[in-house]
N, C-alpha and C positions, 0 to 999 in steps of 0.2 A: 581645392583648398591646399593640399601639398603643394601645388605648384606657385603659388603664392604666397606661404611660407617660406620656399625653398629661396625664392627672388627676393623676399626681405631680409630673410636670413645672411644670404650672399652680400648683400649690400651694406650687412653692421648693425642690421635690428635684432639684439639680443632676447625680445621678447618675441618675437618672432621662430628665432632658435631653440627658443625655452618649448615652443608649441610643436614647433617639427617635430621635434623627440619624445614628447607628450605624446600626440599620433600616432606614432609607429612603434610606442615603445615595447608594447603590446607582441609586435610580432617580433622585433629584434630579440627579446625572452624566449618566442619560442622559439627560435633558431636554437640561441643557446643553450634551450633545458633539450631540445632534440639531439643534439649533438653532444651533449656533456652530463646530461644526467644529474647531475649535481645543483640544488638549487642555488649556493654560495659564490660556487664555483661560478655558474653559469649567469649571475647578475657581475661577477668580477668583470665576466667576458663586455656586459652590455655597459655596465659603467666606462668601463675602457674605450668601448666602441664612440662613447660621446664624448670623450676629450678628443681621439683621434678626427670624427667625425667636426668638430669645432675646427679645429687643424687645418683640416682638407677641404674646408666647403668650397673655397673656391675655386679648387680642381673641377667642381660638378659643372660641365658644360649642359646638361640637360636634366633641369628640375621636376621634370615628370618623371624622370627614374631616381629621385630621392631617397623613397621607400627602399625599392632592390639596393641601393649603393650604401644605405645606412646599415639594411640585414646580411650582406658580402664582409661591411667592416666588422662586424659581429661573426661571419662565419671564418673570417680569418685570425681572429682572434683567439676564436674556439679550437682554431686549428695547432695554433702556438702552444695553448692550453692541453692538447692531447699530444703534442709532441714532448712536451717538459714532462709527460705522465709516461712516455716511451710509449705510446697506444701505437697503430696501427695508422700513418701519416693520411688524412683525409685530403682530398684533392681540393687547388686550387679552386677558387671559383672562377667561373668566366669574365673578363675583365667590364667594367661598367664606364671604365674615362675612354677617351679617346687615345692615339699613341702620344700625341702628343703630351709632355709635362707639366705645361704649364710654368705657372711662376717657380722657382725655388724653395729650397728648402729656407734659407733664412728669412724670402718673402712672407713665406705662409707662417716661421713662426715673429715677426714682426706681426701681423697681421693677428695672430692669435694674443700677442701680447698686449694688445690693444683692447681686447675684453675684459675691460677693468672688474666687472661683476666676477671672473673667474678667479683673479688674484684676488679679491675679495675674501673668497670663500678662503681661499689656501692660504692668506695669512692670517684667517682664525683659526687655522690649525694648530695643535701643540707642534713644537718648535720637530719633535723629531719625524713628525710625520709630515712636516712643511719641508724638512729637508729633503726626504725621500720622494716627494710630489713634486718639487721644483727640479731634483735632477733628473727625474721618469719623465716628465713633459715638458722641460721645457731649457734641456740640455741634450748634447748628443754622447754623453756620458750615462749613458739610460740603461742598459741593462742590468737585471737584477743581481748578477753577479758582481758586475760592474759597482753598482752601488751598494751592495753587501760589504764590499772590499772597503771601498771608501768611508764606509758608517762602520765598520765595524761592525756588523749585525748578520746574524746569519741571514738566507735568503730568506727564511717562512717571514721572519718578521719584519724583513723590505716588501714582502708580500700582504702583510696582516696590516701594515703603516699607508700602505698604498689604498688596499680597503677602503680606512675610513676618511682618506682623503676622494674617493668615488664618492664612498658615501654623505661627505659635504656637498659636493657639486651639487650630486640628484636633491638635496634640500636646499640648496640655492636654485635650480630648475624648478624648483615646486613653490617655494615663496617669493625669489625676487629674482627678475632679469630687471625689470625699468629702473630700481632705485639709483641715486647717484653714489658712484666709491670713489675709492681714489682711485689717481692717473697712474697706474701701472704701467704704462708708458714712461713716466716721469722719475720713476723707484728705478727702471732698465738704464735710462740715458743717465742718473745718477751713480749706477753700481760701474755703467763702462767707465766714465771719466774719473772714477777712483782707480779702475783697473789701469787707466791710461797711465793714471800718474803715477800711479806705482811701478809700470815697468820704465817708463821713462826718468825716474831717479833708477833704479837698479840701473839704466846703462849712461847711466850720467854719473856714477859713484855716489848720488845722492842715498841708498838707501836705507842709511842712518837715523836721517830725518826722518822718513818715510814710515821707519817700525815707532818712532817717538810717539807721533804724530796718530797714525790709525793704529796702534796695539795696545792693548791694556798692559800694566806692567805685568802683571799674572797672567800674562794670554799664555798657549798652552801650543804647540805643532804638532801633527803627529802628522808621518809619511809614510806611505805605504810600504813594507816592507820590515817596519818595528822599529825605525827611528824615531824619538821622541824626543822634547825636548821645548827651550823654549824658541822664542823667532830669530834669537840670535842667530839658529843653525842656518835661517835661510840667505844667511852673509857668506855663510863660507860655502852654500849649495849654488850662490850665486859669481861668490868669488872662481869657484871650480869650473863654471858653465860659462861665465863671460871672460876668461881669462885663457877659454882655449876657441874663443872667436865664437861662438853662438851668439846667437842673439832670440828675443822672442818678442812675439807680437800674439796682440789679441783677438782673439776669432770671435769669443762671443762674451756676453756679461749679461744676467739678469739678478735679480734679488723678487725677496717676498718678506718686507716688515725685518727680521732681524738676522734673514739668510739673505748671501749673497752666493755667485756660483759664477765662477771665471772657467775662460776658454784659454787657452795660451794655444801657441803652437810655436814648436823649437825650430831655428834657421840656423841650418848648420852651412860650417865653410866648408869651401869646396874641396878644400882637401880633406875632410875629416866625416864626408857624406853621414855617416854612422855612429856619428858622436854622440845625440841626445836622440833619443825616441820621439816619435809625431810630437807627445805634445804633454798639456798637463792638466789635469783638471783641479781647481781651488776652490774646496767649499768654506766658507766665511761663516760661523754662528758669532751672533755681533751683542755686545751686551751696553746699552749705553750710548748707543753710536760708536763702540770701537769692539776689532777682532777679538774676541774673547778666546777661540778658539780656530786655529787652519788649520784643515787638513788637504793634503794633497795626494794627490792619485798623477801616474805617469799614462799619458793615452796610448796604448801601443798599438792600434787599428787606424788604419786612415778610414 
């Protein structure tokens, strides 16, 4: 039966995925209530383990080890969980893929992105909790400090907003994988070609038009570091950065209903190697179809 779920699973039958995890959910629990003690605690671990798990299936070269590779994502997760406690570091598991990779990181989350029933759930979330679920899974602007900084929010409650977006899923896993949603594929390829056009007025001196156009006249910026203000600021953030030869391009772009979340990356000239940081990250809260709200974060991690 696993092995049969696992093969339909792989191939894009979401009700099939909904069953895998139903099966084994059982023991992925007790991994994490054996290791964490915490009953909260330890469903955080397994909710988690099933977005990851969504992510990764198609790493799984051998769907008879479904089971062990679903309860490993759980025990590394529990592991994460006792290291942010400062506990005592639990050992690696034994690995379950092959050496091999497999596809990439942007294949696998295309690939995820394609699960329109997932975006489903996350854009019935309230908006602050669709923010912080959109940049945990499905940006590489994901950790919780990371997105602390960005939201403004301390970590417990990037912690406590992630919660009850698990806790969506696991009710979308329990009432519907088959229904039809929308193409969340279609909200992605829409939030890039916004992104697109937006840097390309920024290096075309177009982006005058550009803030008319997608900003509400009361949209609001804040950047990290305690600048504030309105979009105007990002003429002269852009006059400062394209005026000493950088340039940017976009690495990633998704959205969920009235969040969007950009990837930039800075290219800097050859003589100035050190000018801008990797890169940047842009979360959009959209009110109306336009930015009500930017805030930006600088990537400093490649």
């Amino acid at each position: 039966m696993t092995v049969e779920l696992a093969r339909a699973a792989q191939s894009g039958d979401d009700v099939a995925f909904a069953g895998l995890i139903e099966q084994h959910r059982a023991g992925m629990r007790a991994v994490a209530i054996s290791l964490l003690g915490h009953v909260d605690e330890a469903e955080d671990a397994v909710q988690d383990a099933v977005l990851v798990a969504l992510r990764r299936l198609p790493e799984l070269r051998d769907p008879a080890v479904a089971g062990p590779w679903l309860r490993a994502i759980v025990r590394n997760n529990c592991r994460m969980a006792l290291r942010a406690r400062r506990a005592v570091p639990v050992a690696e598991p034994e690995p379950l893929l092959p050496a091999d990779p497999g596809p990439g990181p942007d294949q696998l989350l295309d690939r995820a992105a394609t699960r329109d029933w997932v975006h489903h759930a996350v854009a019935a979330l309230p908006r602050p909790v669709r923010e912080v679920t959109v940049l945990r899974y499905f940006s590489a602007h994901s950790s919780y400090r990371q997105i602390a900084e960005l939201c403004a929010v301390p970590e417990h409650t990037v912690r406590s907003r992630l919660r009850d977006g698990r806790q969506a899923l696991r009710r979308v896993l329990h009432e519907t994988a088959a229904g039809a949603h929308a193409d969340s594929a279609a909200a992605a390829a829409a939030s890039r070609a916004h992104a697109d056009a937006t840097l390309d007025a920024a290096h075309s001196g177009h982006y005058h038009r550009m803030l008319r156009e997608s900003f509400r006249p009361d949209a609001r910026l804040t950047v990290l570091g305690g600048l504030t203000g309105t979009p105007e600021v990002m003429l002269m953030m852009l006059d400062y950065t394209l005026g000493a030869g950088v340039r940017t391009r976009l690495r990633e772009a998704t959205a969920s209903r009235d969040v969007m979340v950009w990837e930039t990356d800075f290219v800097n000239p050859a003589d100035a190697p050190d000018h801008c940081p990797p890169g940047m990250v842009w979360l959009h809260s959209l009110r109306d179809g336009r930015t009500a709200h930017l805030r930006l974060a600088y990537r400093l991690e490649e």
